[in-house]
N, C-alpha and C positions, 0 to 999 in steps of 0.2 A: 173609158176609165178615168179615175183621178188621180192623176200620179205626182208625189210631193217629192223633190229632190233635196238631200240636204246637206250642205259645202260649210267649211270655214270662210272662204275670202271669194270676191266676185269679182276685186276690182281687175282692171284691163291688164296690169303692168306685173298680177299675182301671180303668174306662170301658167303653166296647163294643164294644168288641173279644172281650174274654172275654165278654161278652154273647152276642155274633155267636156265638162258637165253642161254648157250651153249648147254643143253641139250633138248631145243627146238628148234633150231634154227638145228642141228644134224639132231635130228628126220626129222624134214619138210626138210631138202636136200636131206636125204636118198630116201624122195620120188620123188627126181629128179626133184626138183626147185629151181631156185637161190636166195640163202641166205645170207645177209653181214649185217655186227655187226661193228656200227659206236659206240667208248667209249672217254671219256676223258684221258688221257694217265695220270699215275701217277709212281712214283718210285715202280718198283716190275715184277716181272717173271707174265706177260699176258699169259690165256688160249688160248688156240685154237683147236677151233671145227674141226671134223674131216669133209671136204669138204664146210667150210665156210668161208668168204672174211673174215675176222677183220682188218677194221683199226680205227687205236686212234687217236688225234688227242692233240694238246697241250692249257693247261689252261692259262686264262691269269694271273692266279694267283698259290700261292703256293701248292693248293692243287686240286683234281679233283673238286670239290665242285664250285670253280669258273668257271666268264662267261670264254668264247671260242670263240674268233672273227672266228679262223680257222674251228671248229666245225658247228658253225653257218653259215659260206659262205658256206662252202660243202654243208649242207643241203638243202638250199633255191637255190642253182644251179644244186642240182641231186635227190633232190626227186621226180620230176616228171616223173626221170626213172624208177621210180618203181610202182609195183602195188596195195603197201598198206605197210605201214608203223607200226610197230609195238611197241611200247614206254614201256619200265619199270620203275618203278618208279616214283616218282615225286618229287613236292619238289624243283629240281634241276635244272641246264640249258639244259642240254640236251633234259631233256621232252621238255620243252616251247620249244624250239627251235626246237625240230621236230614236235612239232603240230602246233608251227605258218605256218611252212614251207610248211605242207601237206594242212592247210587252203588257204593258197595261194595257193597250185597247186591246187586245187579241186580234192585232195586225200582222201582217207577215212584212219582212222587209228584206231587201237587197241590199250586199252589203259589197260596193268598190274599192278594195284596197286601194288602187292607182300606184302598184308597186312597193306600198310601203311595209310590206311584210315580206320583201327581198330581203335575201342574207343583206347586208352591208347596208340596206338602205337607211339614210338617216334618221337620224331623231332627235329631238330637241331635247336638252341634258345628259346626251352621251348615254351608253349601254348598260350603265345600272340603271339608273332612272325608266332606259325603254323595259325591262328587264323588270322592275317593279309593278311599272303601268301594264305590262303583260298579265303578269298572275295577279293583279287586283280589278284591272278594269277590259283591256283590252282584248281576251283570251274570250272573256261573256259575248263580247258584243259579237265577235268572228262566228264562234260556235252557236250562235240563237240564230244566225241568217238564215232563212230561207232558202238562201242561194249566194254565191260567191261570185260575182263579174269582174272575172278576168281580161286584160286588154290581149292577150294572146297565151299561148303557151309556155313559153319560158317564164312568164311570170309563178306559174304552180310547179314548174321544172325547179327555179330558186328559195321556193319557200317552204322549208318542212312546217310551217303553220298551218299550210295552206292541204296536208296531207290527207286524206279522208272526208274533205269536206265536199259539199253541193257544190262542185266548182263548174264553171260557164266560162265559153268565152266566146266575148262580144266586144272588137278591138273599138278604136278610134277610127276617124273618117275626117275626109271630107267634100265639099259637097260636089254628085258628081259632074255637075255643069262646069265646074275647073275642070277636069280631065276633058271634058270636049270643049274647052273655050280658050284651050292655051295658046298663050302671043307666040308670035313666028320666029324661027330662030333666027339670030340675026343684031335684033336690033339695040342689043344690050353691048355686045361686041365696040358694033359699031360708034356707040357712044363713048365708050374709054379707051377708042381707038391710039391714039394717042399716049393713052397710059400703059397699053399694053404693047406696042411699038412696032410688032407684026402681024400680018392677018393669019387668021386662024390657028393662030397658039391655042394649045389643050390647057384646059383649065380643069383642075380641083377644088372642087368646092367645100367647105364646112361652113354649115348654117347652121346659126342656133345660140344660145346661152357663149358666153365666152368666161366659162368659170374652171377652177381646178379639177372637178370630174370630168371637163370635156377633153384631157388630155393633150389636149394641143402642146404640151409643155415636154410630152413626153414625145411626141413625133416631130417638132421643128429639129432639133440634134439630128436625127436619120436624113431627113428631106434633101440632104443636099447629094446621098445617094442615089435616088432617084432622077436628077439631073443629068449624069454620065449616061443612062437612056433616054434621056427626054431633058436634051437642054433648054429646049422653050417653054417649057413645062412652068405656068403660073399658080401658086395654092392662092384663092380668091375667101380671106376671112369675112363672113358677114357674120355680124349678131353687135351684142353690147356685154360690156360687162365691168368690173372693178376695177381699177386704175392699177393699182399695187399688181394686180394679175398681166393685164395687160404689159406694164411694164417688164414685167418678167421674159416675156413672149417676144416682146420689141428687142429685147437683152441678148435671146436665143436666136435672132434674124442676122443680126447683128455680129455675132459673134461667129454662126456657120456660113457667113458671105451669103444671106439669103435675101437681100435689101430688094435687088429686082426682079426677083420671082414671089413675092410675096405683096397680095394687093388688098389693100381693107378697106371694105363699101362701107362700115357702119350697121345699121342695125338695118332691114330693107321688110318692107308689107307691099299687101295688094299688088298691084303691075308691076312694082319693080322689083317683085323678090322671083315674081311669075317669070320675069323676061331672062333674070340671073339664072335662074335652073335650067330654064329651055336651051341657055347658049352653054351652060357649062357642059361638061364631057365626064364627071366621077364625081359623088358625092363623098367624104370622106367623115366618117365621126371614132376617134380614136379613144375611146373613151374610157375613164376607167371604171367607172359608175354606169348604172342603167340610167339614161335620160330620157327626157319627151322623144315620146315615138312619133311624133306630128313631123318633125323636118325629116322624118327618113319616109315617111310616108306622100310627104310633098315632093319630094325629091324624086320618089321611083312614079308618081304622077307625071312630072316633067319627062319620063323615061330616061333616069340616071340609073347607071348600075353604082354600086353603095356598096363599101369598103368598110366594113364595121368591124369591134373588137366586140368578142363573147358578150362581155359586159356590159354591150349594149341589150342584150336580151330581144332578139329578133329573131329568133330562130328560123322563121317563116321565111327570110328574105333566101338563107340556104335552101328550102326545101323545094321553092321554086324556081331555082337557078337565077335569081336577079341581082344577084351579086357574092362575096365574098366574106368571110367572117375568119375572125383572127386568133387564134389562141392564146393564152396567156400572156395578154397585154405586150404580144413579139412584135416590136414597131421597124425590125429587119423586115421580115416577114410579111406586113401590114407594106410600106413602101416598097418591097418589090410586086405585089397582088396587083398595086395600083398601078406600078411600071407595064405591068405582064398585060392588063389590061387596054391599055392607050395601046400597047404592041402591037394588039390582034384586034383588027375591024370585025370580022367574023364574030367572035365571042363579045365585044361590048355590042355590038346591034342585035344578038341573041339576048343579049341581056337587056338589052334597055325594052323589046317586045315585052319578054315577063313581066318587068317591073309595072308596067303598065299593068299588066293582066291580071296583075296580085293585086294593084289597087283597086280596080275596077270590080273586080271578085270579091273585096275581102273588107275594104279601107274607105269604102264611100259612107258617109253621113245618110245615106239610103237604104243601105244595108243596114247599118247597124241600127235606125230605127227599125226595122223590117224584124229582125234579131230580138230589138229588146220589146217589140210589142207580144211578140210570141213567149218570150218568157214572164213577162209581167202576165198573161192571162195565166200559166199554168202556175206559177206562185199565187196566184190571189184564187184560184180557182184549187189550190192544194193537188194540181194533178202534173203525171209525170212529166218534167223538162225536154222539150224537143231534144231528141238526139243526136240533130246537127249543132244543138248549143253545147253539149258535151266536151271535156278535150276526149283526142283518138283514141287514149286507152279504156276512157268510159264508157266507150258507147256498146250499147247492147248488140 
């Protein structure tokens, strides 16, 4: 088959979104069908998939976010060489433009929100603007899809948009030679030995973005609860993020005497983000927003069990028992789970088995090629949706 995927942004540094979409787009080629990834070109070092076409194309304006006259002729002249068309995102020109394009060829397409049809989820010009762009453009493009690829369940749990529609779910991954290839535990310790001042202190980990949805702002104040059970208790910040945020964070350590249980690696890739999960002991994302499900999915790889708030939208992580989920952004509540947790050896090595097995099940870049080749045949073939892609209340 030929299957055209189509993004706003590709570069490395754009989030994960383009993450998402190179590592599906991988996956379906390794199964030996032709894959090209049409983006808006914008200043920055572009991904590229291993055996996939990407080409960009230029904005008419200063940023990817505007139209694309070049973007838009390609489309409406070469999608009808393809089989099915695949869209992420919305919101932007790109979608329209490749769902106008495949409406005229009498294409079928898939259509990825990547969460942005969550209650709360942002939008660029604030909630009349989303609110307009719903009933003039947005609303079209949802309801003409083929099909609805959802990265998990709670994402059609938070979207009354998303209510009656062809909806699938087909999460994120990745690839599963990480989960058999993980570095030994150990060796990451022993490097900040020093910094950490005793051997085998527990560590809490948060990986990922360091911006005001990830909460951290709302759980440093509580943290020093946690401590009267766990006085060696290290929270280990890795990620990157805005200065002004940051400082805020440094303000909150500072202020709850949390100076030496608090340790910041910086932003961490490949072996060294590998070696950090494997030595830590709780993955923690307090978040008040849904974020990329990639670090909670890398994390129960490592076999971390994972302390999440609702708003994380993972519901899967409960239903397999690999960890804990929080209600109404309670960061009482949330730091005693993670205390209760470090308490009982029993329950986190129960835990950290599942999380593995949810990934291994659910979350590999092999699966989900596996998943989306089987739906791309019955969308392009106009025949019923495997019933494993289904969520549980749809299936026949």
């Amino acid at each position: 088959m030929k299957i055209l995927h189509v993004l706003t942004d590709m570069r490395i540094d754009s989030g994960a979104l383009a993450l998402s979409v190179c590592g599906m787009a991988e996956a379906v080629a390794a199964r030996e069908h032709d894959v090209s990834i049409v983006y808006l070109k914008r200043d920055g070092t572009v991904m590229q998939p291993q055996g996939v076409l990407v080409r960009g194309f230029a904005a008419d304006g200063k940023t990817g976010h505007m139209p694309s006259v070049a973007l838009r002729a390609y489309l409406q002249q070469n999608v009808r060489h393809f089989d099915l068309v695949h869209i992420h995102g919305l919101r932007h020109s790109p979608a329209h433009y490749a769902a106008t394009a495949a409406r005229q060829a009498n294409l079928s397409y898939i259509l990825a929100p990547h969460g942005q049809l969550e209650a709360g989820a942002e939008a660029p010009g604030g909630r009349l603007k989303q609110t307009i762009n719903w009933l003039l453009r947005d609303s079209a493009l949802v309801h003409h899809a083929a099909a609805i690829q959802c990265l998990n369940i709670s994402e059609i749990k938070h979207s009354s948009a998303l209510a009656h529609l062809k909806n699938t779910i087909i999460g994120n991954g990745i690839p599963a030679t990480v989960c058999e290839n993980l570095p030994a535990r150990g060796s990451w310790r022993n490097e900040i030995q020093s910094t950490l001042g005793k051997p085998n202190r527990p560590l809490a980990l948060f990986l990922g973005n360091i911006e005001p949805k990830s909460g951290l702002d709302r759980l440093l104040p509580h943290w020093s609860t946690i401590l009267r059970q766990q006085p060696d208790l290290i929270l280990v910040i890795a990620g990157t993020g805005e200065k002004p945020y940051i400082d805020t964070l440094n303000e909150l350590i500072k202020k709850h005497n949390l100076t030496g249980h608090v340790v910041w690696t910086g932003e961490l890739t490949g072996l060294a983000k590998w070696r950090t999960l494997v030595d830590s002991d709780v993955f923690i994302l307090p978040a008040y927003q849904a974020t990329s499900s990639l670090p909670i999915i890398e994390a129960m790889a490592a076999g971390l069990p994972v302390v999440l708030t609702r708003e994380c939208h993972f519901d899967e992580v409960e239903g397999h028992q690999a960890g804990v989920i929080i209600e109404h952004g309670d960061m009482a509540a949330f730091v005693t789970s993670v205390a209760e947790l470090l308490g009982n050896q029993e329950i986190l090595t129960s835990m950290r088995e599942n999380a593995k097995k949810l990934v291994r099940s659910s979350f590999t870049w092999e699966v989900t090629g596996e998943k989306l080749e089987r739906l791309y045949e019955a969308v392009s073939l106009h025949t019923d949706i495997p019933p494993d892609l289904l969520p549980p209340g749809d299936q026949p």
